[in-house]
C-alpha positions, 0 to 999 in steps of 0.5 A, a space after each residue: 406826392 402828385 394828385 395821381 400818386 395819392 389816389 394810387 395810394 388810396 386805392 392800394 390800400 383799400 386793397 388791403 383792408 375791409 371797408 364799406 362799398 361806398 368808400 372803395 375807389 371806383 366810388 370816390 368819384 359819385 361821392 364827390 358829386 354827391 358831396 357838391 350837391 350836398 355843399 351846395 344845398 348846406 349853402 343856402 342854409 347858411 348866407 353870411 349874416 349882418 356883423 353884430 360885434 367887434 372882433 379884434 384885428 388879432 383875432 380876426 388873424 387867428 381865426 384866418 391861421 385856424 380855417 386855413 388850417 382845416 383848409 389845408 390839413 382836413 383835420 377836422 373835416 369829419 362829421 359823424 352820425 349820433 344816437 342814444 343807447 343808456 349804458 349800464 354804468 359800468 366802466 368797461 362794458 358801456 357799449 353805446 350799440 350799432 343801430 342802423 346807421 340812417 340819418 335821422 331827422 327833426 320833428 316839429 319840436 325840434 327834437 331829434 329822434 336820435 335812435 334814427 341817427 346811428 350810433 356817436 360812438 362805441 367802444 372798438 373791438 381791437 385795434 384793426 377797427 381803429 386802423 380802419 376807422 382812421 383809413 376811412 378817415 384819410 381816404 375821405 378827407 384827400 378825396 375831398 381836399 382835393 376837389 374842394 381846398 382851391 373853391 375852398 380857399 377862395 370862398 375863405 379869402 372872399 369871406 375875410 376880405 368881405 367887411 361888415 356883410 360877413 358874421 364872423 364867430 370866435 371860438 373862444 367867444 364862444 366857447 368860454 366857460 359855463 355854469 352859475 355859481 362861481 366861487 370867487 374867494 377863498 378864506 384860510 388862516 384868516 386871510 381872504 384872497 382871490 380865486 380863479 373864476 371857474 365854470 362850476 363850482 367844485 370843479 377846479 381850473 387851471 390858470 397862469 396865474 395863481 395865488 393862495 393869501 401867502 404867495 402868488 404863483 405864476 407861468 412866465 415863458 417856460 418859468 415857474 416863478 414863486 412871489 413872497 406876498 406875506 407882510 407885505 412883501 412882494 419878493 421873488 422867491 424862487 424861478 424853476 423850470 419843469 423837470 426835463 424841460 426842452 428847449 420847445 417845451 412850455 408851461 401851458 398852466 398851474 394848478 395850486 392846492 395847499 402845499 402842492 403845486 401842479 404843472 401842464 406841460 406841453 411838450 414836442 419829442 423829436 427823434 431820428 429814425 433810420 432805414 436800411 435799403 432807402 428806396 425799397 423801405 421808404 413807404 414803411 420806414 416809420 413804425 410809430 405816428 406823428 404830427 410831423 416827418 420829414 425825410 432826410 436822405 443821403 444825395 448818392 443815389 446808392 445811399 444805403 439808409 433813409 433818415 427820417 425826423 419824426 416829431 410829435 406834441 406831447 402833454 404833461 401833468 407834473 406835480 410838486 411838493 412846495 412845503 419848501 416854496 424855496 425849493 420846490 420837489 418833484 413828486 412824480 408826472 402823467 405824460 400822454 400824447 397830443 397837444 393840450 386841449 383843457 384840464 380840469 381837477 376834482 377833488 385830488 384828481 386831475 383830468 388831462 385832455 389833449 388833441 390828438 391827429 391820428 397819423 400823418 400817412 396812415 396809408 404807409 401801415 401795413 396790417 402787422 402796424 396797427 398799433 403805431 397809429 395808438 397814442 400812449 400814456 405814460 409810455 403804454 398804448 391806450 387799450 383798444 377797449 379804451 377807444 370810443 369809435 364814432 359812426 364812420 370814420 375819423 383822424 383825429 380824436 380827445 384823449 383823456 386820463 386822470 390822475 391822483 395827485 397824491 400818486 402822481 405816476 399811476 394813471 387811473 384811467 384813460 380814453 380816447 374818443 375819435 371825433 371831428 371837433 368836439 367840445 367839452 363840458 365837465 361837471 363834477 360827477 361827467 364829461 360831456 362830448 359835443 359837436 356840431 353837424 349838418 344833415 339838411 338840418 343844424 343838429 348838436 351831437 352830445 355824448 356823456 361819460 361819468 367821472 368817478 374818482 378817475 375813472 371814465 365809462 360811457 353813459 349815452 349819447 343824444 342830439 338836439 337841433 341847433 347849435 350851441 354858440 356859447 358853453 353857458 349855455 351847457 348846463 349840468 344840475 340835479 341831474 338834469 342837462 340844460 342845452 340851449 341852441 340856435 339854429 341858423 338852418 331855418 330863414 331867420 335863425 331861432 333859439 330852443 331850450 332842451 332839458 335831458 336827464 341823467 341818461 339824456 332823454 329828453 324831458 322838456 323842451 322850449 322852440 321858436 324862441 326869440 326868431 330872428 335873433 341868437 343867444 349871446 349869452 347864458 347862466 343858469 342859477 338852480 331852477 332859474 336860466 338866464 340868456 341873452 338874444 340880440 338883433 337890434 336890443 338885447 332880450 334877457 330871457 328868464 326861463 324857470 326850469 322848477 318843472 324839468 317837463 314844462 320849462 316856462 320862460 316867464 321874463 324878457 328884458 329889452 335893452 339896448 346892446 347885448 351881453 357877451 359875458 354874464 356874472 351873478 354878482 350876488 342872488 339878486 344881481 346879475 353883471 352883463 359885459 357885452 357892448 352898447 348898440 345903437 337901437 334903431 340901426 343896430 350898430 355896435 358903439 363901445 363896451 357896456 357893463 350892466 347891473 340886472 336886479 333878478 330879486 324877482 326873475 319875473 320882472 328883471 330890471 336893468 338898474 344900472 349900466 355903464 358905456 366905457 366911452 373909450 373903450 372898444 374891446 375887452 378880453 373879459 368877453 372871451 376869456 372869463 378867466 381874464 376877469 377878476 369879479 368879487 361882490 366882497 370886495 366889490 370889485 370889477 376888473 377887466 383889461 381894456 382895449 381902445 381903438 381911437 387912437 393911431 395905436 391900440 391903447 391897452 390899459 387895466 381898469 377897475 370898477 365898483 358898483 355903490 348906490 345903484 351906480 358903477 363907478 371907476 376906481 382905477 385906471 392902469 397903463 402899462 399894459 401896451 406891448 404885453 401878451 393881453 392873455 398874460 395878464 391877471 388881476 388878484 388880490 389878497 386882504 385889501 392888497 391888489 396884485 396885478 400881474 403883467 408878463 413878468 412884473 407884478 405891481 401891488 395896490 392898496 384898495 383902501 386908498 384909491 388903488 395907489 401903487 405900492 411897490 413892485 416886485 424885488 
């Protein structure tokens, strides 16, 4: 389809439906010029930045695949306009309201006044709103994809190929995980083992490895695979794969409590539809959405039917029975569409949450088909009720539904949100919804919805100036949520603390904090946050948030380097892994692992550090759950990287912390060549277990880590 066919299209379809003024074709045009001057002026808010870290070639890679991705799909090109209206608490009848829809603007607090934002979302009044919302969507991103990808794509490939002079974010570095206490063992039937490292405690992750003192579980290709770890075995025990289980399917990860053992699925569904009289049905052969079509038809020009090869991404809960670690029972499933985003479990129940892009040609529907564009669970479409709409438009959208596991086939509640590209925060009693925008100003939109026992209502919904760069620094407790942000918008980037309560209105705030630098890092122990800023040291900000009116920062700690990961060792310490950095010029040298004393948080003290002289990467900055850390047993490890060589030079590591000092424990090849995420350390009693791909290998912790056998 040409340039002129695609406008065609889109002018067709504005035909049809309603939609506002400014969207109808004869004003695509005085959009697009008012959308350059917009680009142009969000430009010179946003000059790239000196490179303050190391970013692997890998990563670089993907983040090329990513942004060509928006590039080329305009998926996540949408931006909305937010405001707060409390609900009711209600499930169903938590309507965040139409208010005018301006835009509004921060004061000199740097708080939003978000009632002049308009409305984030709202429950859509059936589905012909949704059809709408989306066709909005679609018109406004080909519009604009097809003046800006060329300038787009250029500017892209200038930034990739630009070196240090370029800031490069990761979004997994960015994007880790969040809150305090962390529980890092597990007692039960007398044995200690390791657990999970968790966002907050109480809310339950899911991993591709596992293991509960008896066995380890573990996610390897599309196999489950079942080790035997009692008395001192290290015995394969049983290797299966899901139920109904593709050839494109996998298992993204596990969940495993007592003797049950929960699956997440993703799965891709293909299907070969056909229509009669080819050339006059082809605009509206496919009645149901899709990631992907393509067209077959038969080369005679007379040919009587048009082949079309219809495939979608799919996402599944699969819960089992493992009383029998032997012989492992399906006890039912949850399936709904979209690829897997994150999942997490409270209590007996299991929050799914996919990604979900609308429809491929959305323009291709007529009026009769609005709901082939509504993605299902467990085979029924979600409700119109159960569709949060933002502002304006979108394509794509978060669908969440829970699930008992203990009644793993009835789904307990579902809701989609139609959104650009926010991130999610779960405590344990809400979901909260964030995304970046731009308005003359860097604003987060963050919407709240409870969770309880399953179900999902929407509470409110506020904004905030700056971005956040790092989910540590989202924090949910007593009632209160602490965001901090940084804002790249002014000359030099500044930082601010807002605290917003249970109906996200705004209690207390810190601005103009650390002006020149950004945070790094966060952690936040009851009434005391910890965050780390950096340019050319690190600042350790301690802030007391005992008054939710008045926070007060009444600490800051320079050292040099920065944290990218911080870990409360025990109620005294704090473990910063970041790297080291030279202080006068500010180049980054190897990574560091820190001890901070926080007995006083007033006067918080480095007492101890460590540079890993050969080691210039780890995945323990990026993936929290990479990283095995325990005060008992007193243990650090990460995976390591080292760049010095003609290779890279992959090797587990293993840390302890005695008498003010760290100190290596062990050192472990065998790491080179393998997927460095498929890659755990665990133990149990004073046994260690590491896990790389497909092997398992066992130490013994009393006696310098020396290897005691590997998996049968």
């Amino acid at each position: 389809m040409n340039e002129q066919e695609i406008l065609t299209q889109l002018r067709k379809a504005a035909e049809e439906i309603e939609i506002p003024e400014t969207l109808k074709p004869e004003q695509i045009e005085k959009q697009l010029q008012e959308q350059k001057a917009k680009q142009q002026q969000e430009n010179q808010h946003l000059e790239p930045k000196k490179s303050k870290k190391i970013i692997p070639w890998r990563r670089l890679g993907s983040m090329v695949a990513v942004l060509a991705l928006v590039v080329c799909s305009g998926i996540y090109i949408t931006v909305t306009r937010f405001d707060k209206n409390s609900g009711t608490g209600q499930t169903d009848s938590v309507a965040m309201t139409d208010t005018q829809q301006t835009v509004g603007e921060a004061d000199e607090t740097g708080y939003v006044d978000v009632a002049a934002l308009g409305t984030m979302y709202h429950p859509a009044s059936d589905y012909k709103e949704v059809y709408q919302t989306l066709l909005k969507g679609y018109q406004q991103n080909w519009i604009e994809d097809l003046e800006t990808s060329a300038e787009t794509s250029e500017a892209a490939s200038g930034a990739m190929n630009s070196g240090s002079d370029e800031y490069y974010y990761s979004d997994e570095a960015k994007y880790g995980s969040a809150d305090a206490d962390l529980l890092e063992s597990s007692k039960e039937g007398g044995k200690d083992y390791s657990t999970t490292n968790l966002q907050m405690e109480g809310v339950d992750e899911s991993d591709i490895a596992k293991i509960d003192g008896s066995y380890i579980y573990t996610v390897e290709d599309k196999y489950i695979v079942i080790t035997d770890i009692r008395d001192g075995k290290l015995e394969e025990v049983t290797r299966f794969l899901p139920k109904d289980c593709g050839a494109a399917d996998r298992v993204m990860e596990i969940y495993v409590d007592g003797d049950q053992l929960i699956l997440v699925v993703q799965g891709y569904e293909t299907s070969l539809g056909e229509s009669s009289k080819a050339g006059s049905d082809k605009e509206n052969s496919d009645k149901e959405s899709s990631d992907e079509e393509i067209a077959v038809s038969d080369a005679s020009e007379d040919s009587a039917f048009c082949y079309k090869m219809n495939g979608k991404s799919t996402t599944q809960i699969q819960v089992y029975s493992i009383v029998d670690r032997r012989n492992p029972e399906f006890e039912g499933r949850l399936i709904q569409d979209g690829y897997y985003n994150t999942s997490r479990k409270i209590g007996d129940v299991v929050y799914l949450f996919t990604r979900y892009h609308m429809t491929s040609d959305v323009v291709g529907y007529v009026e009769k088909e609005y709901t082939s564009v509504i993605p299902k669970v467990n085979g029924e479409k979600v409700a119109a009720g159960e569709i949060y709409l933002p502002e304006s438009s979108g394509e794509s959208g978060i669908l969440v539904s829970s699930l008992d596991v203990n009644k793993p086939d009835k789904v307990l509640d579902s809701k989609l949100v139609i959104s650009g590209c926010a991130q999610t925060y779960i405590s344990k009693d809400a979901l909260y919804l964030y995304e970046e925008d731009y308005d003359g100003a860097m604003i987060t939109n963050i919407a709240k919805f409870a969770l309880d026992e399953g179900r999902i209502s929407g509470v409110a919904a506020t904004a905030v100036r700056g971005y956040v760069r790092d989910t540590f620094a989202i924090n949910a407790s007593d009632g209160y949520l602490r965001v901090l942000t940084t804002d790249y918008s002014t000359e030099d980037e500044v930082n601010a603390l807002y605290i917003l309560d249970e109906n996200l209105k705004l209690t207390g705030q810190l601005t103009g904090i650390a002006p020149g630098e950004e945070i790094y890092a966060a952690r936040f122990m009851g009434n005391t946050g910890y965050f780390v800023t950096y340019r050319n040291t690190d600042p350790l900000f301690t802030v007391d948030l005992s008054d939710s009116a008045k926070p007060e920062i009444i600490g800051e700690l320079k050292v040099t380097g920065f944290s990218e990961y911080l870990h409360f060792w025990d109620d005294t310490h704090l473990l910063g892994i970041g790297y080291e950095s030279d202080e006068k010029t500010g180049n980054i040298e190897n990574i560091k692992i820190s001890m901070f004393n926080i007995e006083n948080p007033g006067e918080v003290t480095e007492e101890a550090k460590l540079v890993l002289k050969d080691v210039d990467y780890s995945e323990a900055l990026y993936d929290y759950k990479s990283v095995i850390i325990s005060k008992d047993k007193n243990l650090i490890g990460l995976v390591c990287e080292d760049y010095s060589g003609s290779g890279i030079k992959q090797t587990y590591q293993i840390y302890s912390y005695e008498n003010g000092a760290f100190k290596k424990q062990a050192e472990i090849p065998g790491i080179n060549g393998a997927n460095y995420e498929n890659v755990r350390g665990m133990y149990s009693g004073n046994v260690f277990y590491l896990w790389i791909n497909d092997n398992i290998t066992s130490y013994d912790m009393t006696d310098g880590f020396k290897k005691i056998k590997e998996r049968e």
